[in-house]
Backbone as a ProteinNet text record, in pm:
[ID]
protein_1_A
[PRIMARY]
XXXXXXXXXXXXXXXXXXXXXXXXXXXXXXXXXXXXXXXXXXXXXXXXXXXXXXXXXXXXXXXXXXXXXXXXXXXX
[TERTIARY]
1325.1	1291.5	1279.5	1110.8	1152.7	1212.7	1252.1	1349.5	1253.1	1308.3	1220.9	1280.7	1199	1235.1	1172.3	1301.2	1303.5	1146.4	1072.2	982.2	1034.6	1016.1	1071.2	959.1	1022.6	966	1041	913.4	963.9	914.7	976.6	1013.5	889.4	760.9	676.5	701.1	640	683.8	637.5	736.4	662.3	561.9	433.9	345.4	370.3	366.1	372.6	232.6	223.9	108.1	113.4	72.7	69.3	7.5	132.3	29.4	-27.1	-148.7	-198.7	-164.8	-75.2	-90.2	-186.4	-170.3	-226.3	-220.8	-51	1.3	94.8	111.3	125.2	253.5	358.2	503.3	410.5	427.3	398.2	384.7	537.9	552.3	441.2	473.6	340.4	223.7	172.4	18.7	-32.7	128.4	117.5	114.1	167.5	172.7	48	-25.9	-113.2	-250.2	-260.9	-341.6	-256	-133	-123.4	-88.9	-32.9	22.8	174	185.1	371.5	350.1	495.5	500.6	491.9	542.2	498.8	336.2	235.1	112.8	66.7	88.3	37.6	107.8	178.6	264.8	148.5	102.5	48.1	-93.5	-139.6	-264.7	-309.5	-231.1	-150.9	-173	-61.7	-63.3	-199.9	-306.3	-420.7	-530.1	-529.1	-618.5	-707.1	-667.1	-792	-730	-610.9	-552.7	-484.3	-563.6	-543.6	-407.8	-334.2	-177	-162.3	-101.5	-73.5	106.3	149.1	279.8	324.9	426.8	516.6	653.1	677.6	841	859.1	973.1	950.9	900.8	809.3	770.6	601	623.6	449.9	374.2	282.5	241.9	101.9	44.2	-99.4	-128.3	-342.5	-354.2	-403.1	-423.3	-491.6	-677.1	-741.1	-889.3	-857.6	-779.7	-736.5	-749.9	-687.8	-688.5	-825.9	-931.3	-1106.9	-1125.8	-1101.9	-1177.5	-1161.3	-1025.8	-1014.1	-1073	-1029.9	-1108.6	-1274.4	-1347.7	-1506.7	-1534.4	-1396.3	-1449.5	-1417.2	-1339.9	-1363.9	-1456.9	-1527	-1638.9	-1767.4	-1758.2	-1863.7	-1823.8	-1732.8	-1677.9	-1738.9	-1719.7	-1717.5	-1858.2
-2043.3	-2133.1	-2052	-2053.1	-1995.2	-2085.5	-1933.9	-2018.2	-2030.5	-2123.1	-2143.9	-2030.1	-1942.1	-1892.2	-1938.4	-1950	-2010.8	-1893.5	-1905.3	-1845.6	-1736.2	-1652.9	-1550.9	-1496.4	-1565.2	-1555	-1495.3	-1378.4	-1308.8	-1311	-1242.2	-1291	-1194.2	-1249	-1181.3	-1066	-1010.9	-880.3	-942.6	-958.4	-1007.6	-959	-989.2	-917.6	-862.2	-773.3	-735.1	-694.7	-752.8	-746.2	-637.1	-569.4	-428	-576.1	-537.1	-616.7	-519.4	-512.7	-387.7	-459.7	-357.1	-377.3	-360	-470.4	-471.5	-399.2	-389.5	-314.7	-226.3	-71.9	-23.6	48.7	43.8	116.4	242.8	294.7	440.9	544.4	548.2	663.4	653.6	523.7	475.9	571.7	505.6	565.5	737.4	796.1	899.4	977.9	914.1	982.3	930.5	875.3	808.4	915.2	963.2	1054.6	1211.5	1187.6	1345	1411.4	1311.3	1382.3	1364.6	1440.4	1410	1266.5	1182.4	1117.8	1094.7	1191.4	1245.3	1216.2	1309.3	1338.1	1169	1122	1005	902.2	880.3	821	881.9	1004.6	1053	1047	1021.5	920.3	793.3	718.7	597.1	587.7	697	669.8	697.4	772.8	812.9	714.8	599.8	465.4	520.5	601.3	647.8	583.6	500.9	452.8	308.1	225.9	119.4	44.3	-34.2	-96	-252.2	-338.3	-470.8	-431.2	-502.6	-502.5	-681.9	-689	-761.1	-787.1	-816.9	-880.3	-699.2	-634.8	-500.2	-366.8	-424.3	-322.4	-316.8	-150.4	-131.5	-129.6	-151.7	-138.8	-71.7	-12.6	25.1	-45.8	-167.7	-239.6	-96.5	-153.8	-61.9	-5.2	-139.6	-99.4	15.2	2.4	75.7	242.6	218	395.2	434	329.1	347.2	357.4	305.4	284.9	479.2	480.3	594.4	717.2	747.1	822.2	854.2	734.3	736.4	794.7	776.9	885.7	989.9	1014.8	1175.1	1270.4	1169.1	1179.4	1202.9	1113.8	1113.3	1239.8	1242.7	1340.1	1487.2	1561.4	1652.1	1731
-5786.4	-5680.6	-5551.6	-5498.8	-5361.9	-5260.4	-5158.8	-5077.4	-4876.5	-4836.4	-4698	-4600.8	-4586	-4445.6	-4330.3	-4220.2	-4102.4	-4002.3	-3960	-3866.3	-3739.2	-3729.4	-3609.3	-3549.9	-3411.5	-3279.7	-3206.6	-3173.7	-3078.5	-2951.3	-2801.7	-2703.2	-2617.4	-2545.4	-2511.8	-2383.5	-2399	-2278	-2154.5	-2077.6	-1901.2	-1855.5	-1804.7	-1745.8	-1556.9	-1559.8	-1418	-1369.9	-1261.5	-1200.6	-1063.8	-1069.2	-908.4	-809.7	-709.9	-556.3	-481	-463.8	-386.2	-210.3	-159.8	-8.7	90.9	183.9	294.8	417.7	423.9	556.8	495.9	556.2	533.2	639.2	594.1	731.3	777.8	880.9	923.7	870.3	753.7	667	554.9	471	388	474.5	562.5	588.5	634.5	667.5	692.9	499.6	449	281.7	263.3	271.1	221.6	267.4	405.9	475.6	428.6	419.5	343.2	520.5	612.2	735.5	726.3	862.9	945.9	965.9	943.8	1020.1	1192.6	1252.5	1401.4	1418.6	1292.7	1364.1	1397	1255.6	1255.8	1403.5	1390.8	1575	1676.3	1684.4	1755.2	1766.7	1645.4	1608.2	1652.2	1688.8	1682.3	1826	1903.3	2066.6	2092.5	2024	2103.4	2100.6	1992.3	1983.5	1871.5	1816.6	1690.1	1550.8	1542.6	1410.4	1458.6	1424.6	1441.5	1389.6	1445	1376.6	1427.4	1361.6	1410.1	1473.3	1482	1517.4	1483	1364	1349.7	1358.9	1462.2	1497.2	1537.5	1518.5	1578.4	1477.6	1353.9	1282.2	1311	1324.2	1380.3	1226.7	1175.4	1059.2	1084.3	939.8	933.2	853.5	887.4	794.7	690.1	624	529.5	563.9	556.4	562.9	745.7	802.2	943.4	863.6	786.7	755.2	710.3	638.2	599	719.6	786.2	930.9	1028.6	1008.8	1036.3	1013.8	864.8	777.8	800.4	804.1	858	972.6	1108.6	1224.6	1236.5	1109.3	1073.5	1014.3	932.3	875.5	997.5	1087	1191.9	1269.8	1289.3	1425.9	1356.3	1186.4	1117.1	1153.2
[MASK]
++++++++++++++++++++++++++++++++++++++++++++++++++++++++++++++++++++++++++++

């Protein structure tokens, strides 16, 4: 006589999804350009790298660093 086996279910792997960021801390955008944190501040004070400022964190948006990048391209 066969016998009933009960069904086994197993437990699916969570999917994680990457959030690609928007804003980016200082340090972020200075790793990101492959500078000092300093140069980049100094980037920053001169109006050539654009930043929002929330509550007291200065941020870089992101498309800010394309934006950047291109007037280096122009300037070259």
């Amino acid at each position: 006589m066969a016998t009933a086996t009960s069904p086994t279910y197993t437990q699916a792997e969570p999917t994680i999804t990457a959030i690609t960021p928007l804003l980016y801390r200082v340090e972020e955008a200075a790793e990101a350009l492959r500078l000092s944190r300093a140069m980049v501040y100094e980037i920053i004070r001169s109006g050539e790298l654009r930043t929002v400022k929330i509550g007291t964190r200065r941020l870089v948006p992101v498309a800010a660093l394309g934006e950047y990048i291109d007037t280096l391209g122009r300037a070259a």
